[in-house]
VMD Tcl script that draws the C-alpha trace (Angstrom):
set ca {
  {-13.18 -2.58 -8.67}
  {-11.35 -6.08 -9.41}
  {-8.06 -6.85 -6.93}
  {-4.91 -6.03 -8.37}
  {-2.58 -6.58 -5.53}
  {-1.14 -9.99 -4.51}
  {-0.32 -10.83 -0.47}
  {3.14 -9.80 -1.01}
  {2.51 -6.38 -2.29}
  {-0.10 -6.13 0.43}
  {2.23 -7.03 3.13}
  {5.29 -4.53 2.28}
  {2.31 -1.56 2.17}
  {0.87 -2.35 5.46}
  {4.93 -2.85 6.65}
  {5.67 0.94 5.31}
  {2.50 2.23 6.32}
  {3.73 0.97 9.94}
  {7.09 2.63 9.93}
  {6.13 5.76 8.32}
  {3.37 6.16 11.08}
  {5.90 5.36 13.89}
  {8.77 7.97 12.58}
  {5.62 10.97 12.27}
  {4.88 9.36 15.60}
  {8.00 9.36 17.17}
  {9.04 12.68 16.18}
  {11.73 11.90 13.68}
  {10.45 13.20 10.99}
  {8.64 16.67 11.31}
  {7.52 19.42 9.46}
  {5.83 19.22 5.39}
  {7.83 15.92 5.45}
  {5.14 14.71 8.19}
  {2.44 15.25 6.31}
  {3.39 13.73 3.32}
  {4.34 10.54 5.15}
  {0.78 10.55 6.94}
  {-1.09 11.07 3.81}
  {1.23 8.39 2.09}
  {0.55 5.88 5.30}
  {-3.33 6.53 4.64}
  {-3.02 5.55 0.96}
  {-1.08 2.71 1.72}
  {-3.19 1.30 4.51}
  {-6.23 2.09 2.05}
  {-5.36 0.28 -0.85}
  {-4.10 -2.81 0.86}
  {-7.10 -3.26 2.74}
  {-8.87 -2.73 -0.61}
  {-6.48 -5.12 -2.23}
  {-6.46 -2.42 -5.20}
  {-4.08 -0.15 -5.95}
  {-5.74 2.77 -8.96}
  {-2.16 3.36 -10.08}
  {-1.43 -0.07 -10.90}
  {-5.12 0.37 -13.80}
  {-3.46 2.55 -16.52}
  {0.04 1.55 -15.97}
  {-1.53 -2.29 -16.59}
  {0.16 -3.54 -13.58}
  {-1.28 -6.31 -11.37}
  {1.21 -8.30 -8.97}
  {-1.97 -10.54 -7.76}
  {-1.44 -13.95 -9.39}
  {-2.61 -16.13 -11.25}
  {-5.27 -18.24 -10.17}
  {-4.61 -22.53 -10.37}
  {-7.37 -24.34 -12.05}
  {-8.17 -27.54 -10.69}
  {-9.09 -30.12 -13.10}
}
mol new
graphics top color blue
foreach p $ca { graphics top sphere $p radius 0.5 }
foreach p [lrange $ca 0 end-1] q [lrange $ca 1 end] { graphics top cylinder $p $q radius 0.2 }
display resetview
């Protein structure tokens, strides 16, 4: 499993994952809707940690960049 997701990407998960944990938490946001967000908050938090997001393989996306060569 090779990292496709730069800092940035990383970040704005873990940020959404945050929010969408404190609405379900808070109460504003009930019902199927909660679920979905809690499910959504576990992917997120998942694939930043992981620093690899599976949707990003056959869609040939990678926002991790490019690595400066010293020399």
């Amino acid at each position: 499993m090779k990292k496709n997701m730069g800092a940035i990407d990383r970040t704005i998960r873990t940020l959404l994952a945050i929010v969408m944990a404190i609405l379900v938490l808070a109460g504003v946001v009930k019902g199927t809707l909660a679920y979905i967000l809690v499910i959504l908050t576990i992917i997120f938090l998942a694939t930043s940690l992981a620093g690899f997001c599976p949707l990003y393989v056959p869609l040939g996306l990678s926002t991790l960049g490019k690595k400066k060569t010293e020399g």
